[in-house]
C-alpha positions in Angstrom: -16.0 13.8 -2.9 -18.5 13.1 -5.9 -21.7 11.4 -5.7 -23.9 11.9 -8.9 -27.8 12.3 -8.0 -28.0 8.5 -9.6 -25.7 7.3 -7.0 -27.1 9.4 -3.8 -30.4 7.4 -5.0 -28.9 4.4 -5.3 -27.6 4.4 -1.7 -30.9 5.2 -0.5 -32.5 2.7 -2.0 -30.5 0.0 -1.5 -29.5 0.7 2.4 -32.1 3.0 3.7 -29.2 4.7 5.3 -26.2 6.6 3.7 -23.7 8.2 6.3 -22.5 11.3 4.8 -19.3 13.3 6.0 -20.3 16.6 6.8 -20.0 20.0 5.1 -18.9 20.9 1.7 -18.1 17.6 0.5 -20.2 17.2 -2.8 -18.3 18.5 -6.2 -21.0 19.5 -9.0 -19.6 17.2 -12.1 -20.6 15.2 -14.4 -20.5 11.4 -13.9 -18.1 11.2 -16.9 -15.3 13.4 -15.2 -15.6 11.0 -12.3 -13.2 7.8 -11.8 -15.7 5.6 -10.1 -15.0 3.3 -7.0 -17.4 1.1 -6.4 -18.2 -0.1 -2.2 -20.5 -3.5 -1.8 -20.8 -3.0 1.8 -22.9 -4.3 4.9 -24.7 -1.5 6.1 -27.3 -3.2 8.3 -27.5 -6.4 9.4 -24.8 -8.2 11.2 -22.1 -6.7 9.8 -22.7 -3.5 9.7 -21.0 -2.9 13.1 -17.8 -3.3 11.3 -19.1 -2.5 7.7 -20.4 1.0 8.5 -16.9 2.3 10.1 -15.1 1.0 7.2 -17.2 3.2 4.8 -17.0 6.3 6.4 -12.8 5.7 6.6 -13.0 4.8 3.1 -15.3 8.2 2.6 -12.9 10.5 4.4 -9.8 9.4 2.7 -11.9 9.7 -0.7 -12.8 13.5 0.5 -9.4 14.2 1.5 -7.8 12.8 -2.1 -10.8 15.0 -4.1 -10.0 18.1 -1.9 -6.3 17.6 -2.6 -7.3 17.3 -6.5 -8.7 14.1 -7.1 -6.4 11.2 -9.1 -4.9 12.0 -12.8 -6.9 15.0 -12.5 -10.6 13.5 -12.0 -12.3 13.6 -8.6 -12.9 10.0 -7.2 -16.8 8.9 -7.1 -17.5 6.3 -4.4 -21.0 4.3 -5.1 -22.2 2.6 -1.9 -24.7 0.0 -2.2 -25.9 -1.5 1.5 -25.6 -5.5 1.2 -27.7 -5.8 3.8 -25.4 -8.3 5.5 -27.2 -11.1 2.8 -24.7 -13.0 0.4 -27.3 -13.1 -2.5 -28.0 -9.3 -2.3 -24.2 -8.9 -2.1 -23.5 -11.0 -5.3 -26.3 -8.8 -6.8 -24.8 -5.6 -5.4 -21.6 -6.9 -7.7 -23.3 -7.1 -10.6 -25.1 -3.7 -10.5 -21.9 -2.0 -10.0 -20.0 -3.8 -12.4 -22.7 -3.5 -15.2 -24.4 -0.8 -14.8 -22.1 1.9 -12.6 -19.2 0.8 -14.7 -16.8 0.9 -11.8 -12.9 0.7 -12.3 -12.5 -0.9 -8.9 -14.2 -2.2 -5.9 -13.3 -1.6 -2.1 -15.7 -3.4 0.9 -16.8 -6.3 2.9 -14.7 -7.3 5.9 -16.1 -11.0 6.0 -14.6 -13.8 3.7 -18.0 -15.0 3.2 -19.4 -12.2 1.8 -15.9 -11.1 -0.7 -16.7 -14.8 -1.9 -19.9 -14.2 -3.0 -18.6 -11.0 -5.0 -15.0 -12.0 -5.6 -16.2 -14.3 -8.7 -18.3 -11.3 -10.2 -15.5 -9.0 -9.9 -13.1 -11.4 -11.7 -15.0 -12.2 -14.8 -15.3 -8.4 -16.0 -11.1 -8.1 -14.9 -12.1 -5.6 -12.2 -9.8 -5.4 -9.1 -11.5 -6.0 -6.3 -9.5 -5.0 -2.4 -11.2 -6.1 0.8 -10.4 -4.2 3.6 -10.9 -6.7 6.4 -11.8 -10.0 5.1 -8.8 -12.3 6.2 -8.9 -15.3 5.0 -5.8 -15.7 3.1 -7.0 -18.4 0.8 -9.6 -15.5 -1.0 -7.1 -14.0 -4.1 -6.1 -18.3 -4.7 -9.7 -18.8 -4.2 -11.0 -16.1 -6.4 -7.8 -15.2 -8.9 -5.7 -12.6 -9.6 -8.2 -9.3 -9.3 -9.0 -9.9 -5.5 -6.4 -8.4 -2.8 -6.2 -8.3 0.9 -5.4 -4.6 2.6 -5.5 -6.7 6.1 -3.6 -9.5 7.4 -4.4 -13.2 6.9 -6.3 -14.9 9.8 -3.4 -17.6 9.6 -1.1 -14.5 11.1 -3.4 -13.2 13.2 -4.6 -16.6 14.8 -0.9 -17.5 14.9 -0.1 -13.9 16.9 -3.0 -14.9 19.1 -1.4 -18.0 20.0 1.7 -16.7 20.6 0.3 -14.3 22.8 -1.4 -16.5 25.0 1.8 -19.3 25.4 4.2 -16.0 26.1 2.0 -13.8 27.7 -1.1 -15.3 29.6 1.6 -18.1 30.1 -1.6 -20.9 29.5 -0.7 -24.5 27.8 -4.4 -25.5 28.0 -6.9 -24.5 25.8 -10.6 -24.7 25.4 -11.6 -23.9 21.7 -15.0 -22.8 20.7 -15.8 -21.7 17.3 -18.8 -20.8 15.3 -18.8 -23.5 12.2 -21.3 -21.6 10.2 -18.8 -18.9 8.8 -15.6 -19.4 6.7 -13.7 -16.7 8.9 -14.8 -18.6 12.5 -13.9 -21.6 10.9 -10.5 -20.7 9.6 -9.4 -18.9 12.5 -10.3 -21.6 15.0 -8.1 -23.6 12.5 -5.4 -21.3 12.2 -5.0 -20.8 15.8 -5.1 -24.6 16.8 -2.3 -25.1 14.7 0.1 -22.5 15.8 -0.9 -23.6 19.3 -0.2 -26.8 18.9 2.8 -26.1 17.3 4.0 -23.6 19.9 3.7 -26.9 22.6 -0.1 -26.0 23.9 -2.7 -28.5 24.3 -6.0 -28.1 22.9 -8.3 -29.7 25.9 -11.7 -29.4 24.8 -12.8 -28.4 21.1 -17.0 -27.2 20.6 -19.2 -26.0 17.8 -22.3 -23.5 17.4 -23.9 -22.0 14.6 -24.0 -17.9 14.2 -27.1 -16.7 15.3 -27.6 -19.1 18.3 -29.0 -17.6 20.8 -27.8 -19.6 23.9 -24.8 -20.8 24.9 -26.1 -23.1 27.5 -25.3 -27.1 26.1 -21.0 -25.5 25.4 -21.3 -23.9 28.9 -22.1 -26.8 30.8 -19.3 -28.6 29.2 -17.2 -26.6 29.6 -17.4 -26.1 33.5 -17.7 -29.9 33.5 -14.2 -30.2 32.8 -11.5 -31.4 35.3 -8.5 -29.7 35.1 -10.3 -26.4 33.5 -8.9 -24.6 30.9 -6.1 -21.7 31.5 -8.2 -19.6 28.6 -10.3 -20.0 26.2 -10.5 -19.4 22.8 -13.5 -18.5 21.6 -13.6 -17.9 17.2 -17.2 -15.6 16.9 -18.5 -13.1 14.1 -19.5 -10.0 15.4 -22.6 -10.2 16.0 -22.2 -13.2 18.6 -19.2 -11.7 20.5 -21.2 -9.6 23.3 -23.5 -12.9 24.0 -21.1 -15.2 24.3 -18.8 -13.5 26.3 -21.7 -12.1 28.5 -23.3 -15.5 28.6 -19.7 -17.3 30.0 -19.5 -14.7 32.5 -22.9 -14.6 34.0 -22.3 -18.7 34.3 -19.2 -18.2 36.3 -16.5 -18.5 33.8 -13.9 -16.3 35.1 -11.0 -17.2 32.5 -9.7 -15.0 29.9 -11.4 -15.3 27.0 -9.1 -14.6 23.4 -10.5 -14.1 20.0 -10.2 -12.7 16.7 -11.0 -9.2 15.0 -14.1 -10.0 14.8 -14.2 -8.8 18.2 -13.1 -5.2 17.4 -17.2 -4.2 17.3 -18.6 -2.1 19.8 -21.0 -4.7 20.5 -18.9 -6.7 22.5 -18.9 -4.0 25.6 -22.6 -3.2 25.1 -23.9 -6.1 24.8 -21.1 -8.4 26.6 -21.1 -5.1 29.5 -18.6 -6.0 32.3 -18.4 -9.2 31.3 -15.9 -7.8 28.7 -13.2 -7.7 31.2 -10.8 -10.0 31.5 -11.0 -10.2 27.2 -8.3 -10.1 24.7 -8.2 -9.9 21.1 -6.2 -9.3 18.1 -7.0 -6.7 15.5 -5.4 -4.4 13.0 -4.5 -1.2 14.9 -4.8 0.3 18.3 -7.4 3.2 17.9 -6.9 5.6 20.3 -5.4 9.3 20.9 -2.8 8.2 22.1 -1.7 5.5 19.6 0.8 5.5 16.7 1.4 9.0 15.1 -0.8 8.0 11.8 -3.5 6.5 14.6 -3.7 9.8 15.8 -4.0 11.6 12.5 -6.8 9.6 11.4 -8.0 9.6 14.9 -8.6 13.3 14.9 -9.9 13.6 11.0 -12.5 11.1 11.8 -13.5 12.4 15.2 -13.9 16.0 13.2 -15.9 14.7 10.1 -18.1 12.2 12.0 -18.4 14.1 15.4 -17.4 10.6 17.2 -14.4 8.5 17.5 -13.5 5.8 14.9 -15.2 2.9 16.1 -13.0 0.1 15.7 -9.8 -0.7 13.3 -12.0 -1.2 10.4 -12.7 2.5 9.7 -8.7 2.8 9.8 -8.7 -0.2 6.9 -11.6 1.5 4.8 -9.3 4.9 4.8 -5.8 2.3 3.8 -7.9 0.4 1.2 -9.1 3.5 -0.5 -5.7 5.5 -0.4 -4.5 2.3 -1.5 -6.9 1.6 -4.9 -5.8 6.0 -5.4 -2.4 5.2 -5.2 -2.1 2.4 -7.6 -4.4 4.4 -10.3 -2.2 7.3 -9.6 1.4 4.7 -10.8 -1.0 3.3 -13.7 -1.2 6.6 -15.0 -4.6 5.1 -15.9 -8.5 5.0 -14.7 -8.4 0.9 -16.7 -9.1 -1.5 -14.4 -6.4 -4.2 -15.7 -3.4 -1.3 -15.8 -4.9 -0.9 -11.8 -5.0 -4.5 -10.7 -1.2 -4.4 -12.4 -0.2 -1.2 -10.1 -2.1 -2.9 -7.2 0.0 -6.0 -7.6 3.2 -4.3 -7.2 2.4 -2.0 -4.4 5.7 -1.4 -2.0 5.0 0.4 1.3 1.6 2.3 1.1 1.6 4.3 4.7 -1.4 2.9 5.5 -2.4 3.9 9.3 -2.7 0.3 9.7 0.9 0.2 8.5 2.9 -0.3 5.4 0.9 -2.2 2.6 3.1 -4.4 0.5 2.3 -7.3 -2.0 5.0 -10.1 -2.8 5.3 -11.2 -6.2 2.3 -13.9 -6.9 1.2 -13.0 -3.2 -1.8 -10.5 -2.6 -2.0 -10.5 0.8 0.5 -8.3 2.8 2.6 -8.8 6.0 1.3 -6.7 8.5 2.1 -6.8 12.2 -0.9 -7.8 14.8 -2.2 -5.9 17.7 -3.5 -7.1 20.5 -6.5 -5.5 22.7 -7.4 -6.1 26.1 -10.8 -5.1 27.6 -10.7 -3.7 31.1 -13.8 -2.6 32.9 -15.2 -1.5 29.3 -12.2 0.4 27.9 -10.0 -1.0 25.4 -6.1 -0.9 26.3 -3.0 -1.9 24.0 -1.9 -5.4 25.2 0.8 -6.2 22.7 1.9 -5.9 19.2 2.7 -9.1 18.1 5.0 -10.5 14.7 4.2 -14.2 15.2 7.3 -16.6 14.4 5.8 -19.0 13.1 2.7 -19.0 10.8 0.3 -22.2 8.8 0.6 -21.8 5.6 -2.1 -24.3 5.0 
């Protein structure tokens, strides 16, 4: 892996932290020789529960592909910049790398909100832009043709959360609660009352709050008003709010399972939500664990050697796809131009990402990717199901 002195300081500067794999893992070369790869991501703040594990993936597949040779003979340069989980540093972040780092390509952000506010930036100077985890499914329409998905859509995953609590919690009732601040809470909750619906549940009570809200007490209350109560509940949080919530429901006596989006997949939600994580499902991108799928266990064991601690959640796992990804496609350019790249990207058929294969339809930059589901137990996380959902919105 190259970082030039330039970019070492950059990180520095702009995130006060820079994890750094271990060892050997800085080539002496000149910041011509270098293909550069630029990485807007959320380093504090609150994303960087997710944000940080998705760098250091991203950095130890870069390692591995510069150890291995680099790409068309050049070692790969990542340039981190910490976002500082702000939209208006982020869109800031964009332009710096764009116009000043001169990167060919950009890889970060796992929240829709925050790939919007870079998306735009990315697209004017024809740089391809992937995001590992943002999944809204509307961003490459939204944006244009340089922005591309290396995650599912939240319409599949919502949908495979629905079908999972019809078929397997065997609940037709419904209590939705979604965060309306954020365009991921707000499309999942969306996402997921549709394929519910459709899939003959009843949505029985449907409540707001804002990210950042402190207390769950006025949704509580109506909540254990109700009469029936709810088989589950479906709760659409960032983050940063999953712990609270969940541990806020719990401590007022809500004993149903709770069900939610990737968001989820943060360690925050055992420490802060502690046991009242049990009892908790939620779909994500890949079970992490030893004893998962054969390229789980792979990355599981590189990561746990490089970092000293197991990956964190199934966004490291993206940030090592999306970067083996953007490396593959400037390895079928045959070229280090970011148009001939966004063209590679665009046809990309079966990457072996650990998260699975990575394939874009024709006009279509979001790939179709099976969803796992998690359950919490005691505060461990156990496989509860890998769902393909039937039916998906498309709207």
């Amino acid at each position: 892996m190259t970082i030039t002195r330039r970019g070492i300081v950059g990180v520095a500067a702009a995130a006060g932290v820079a994890s750094a794999l271990p060892g050997p893992w800085i080539r002496k070369a000149s910041a011509a020789e270098t293909i550069k790869i630029g990485s807007p991501s959320n380093l504090t703040g609150s994303q960087s529960s997710i944000d940080q594990p998705q760098v250091n993936g991203t950095k130890l597949k870069l390692k591995e592909i510069n150890d291995a040779g680099g790409v068309l003979g050049r070692q790969l340069e990542l340039v981190v910049y910490d976002c500082k989980s702000d939209p208006t540093v982020t869109a800031t972040v964009a332009s710096q790398l764009i116009n000043q780092d001169k990167v060919v390509a950009g890889l970060g952000l796992n929240d829709s909100d925050y790939v919007l506010a870079v998306g735009p930036i990315f697209q004017k100077a024809g740089v391809p832009f992937v995001t590992p985890g943002a999944t809204s499914p509307k961003l490459p329409e939204q944006i244009g043709d340089t922005t591309f998905l290396a995650c599912f859509g939240d319409n599949v995953q919502a949908a495979a959360d629905a079908e999972f609590v019809l078929n397997k919690l065997k609940a037709k009732n419904v209590y939705l609660l979604r965060d309306n601040g954020s365009e991921y809470t707000v499309l999942l909750a969306k996402y997921f009352d549709a394929a519910f619906t459709h899939g003959g549940g009843k949505i029985v009570l449907r409540d707001d709050y804002k990210s950042g809200d402190r207390s769950f007490t006025a949704q509580i209350t109506k909540l254990k008003a109700m009469s029936p109560k709810p088989e589950v509940l479906f709760i659409s949080a960032q983050p940063d709010d999953v712990g609270l919530v969940v541990k806020q429901m719990r401590q007022a006596g809500v004993t149903q399972p709770i069900v939610g989006g990737d968001g989820y997949d943060t360690p925050l939600l055992v420490q802060v939500g502690g046991k009242g994580a049990t009892n908790v499902y939620f779909s994500t991108h890949a079970y992490m664990a030893e004893d998962g799928t054969a390229p789980v266990k792979k990355f599981f064991a590189g990561y746990k050697k490089a970092y000293g601690t197991v990956p964190e959640n199934a966004f490291a796992a993206l940030g090592y796809d999306g970067m083996g990804l953007i490396a593959d496609a400037i390895t079928r350019a045959g070229s280090a131009d970011p148009a001939k790249i966004r063209e590679a990207l665009s046809v990309s058929k079966g990457y072996p990402g650990v998260t699975g294969s990575i394939s874009y339809r024709p006009g279509i930059r979001v790939p179709d990717k099976t969803v796992t589901i998690i359950e919490v137990k005691s505060g461990k996380l156990s496989l509860g199901g890998e769902v393909t959902p039937s039916w998906v919105s498309q709207t």
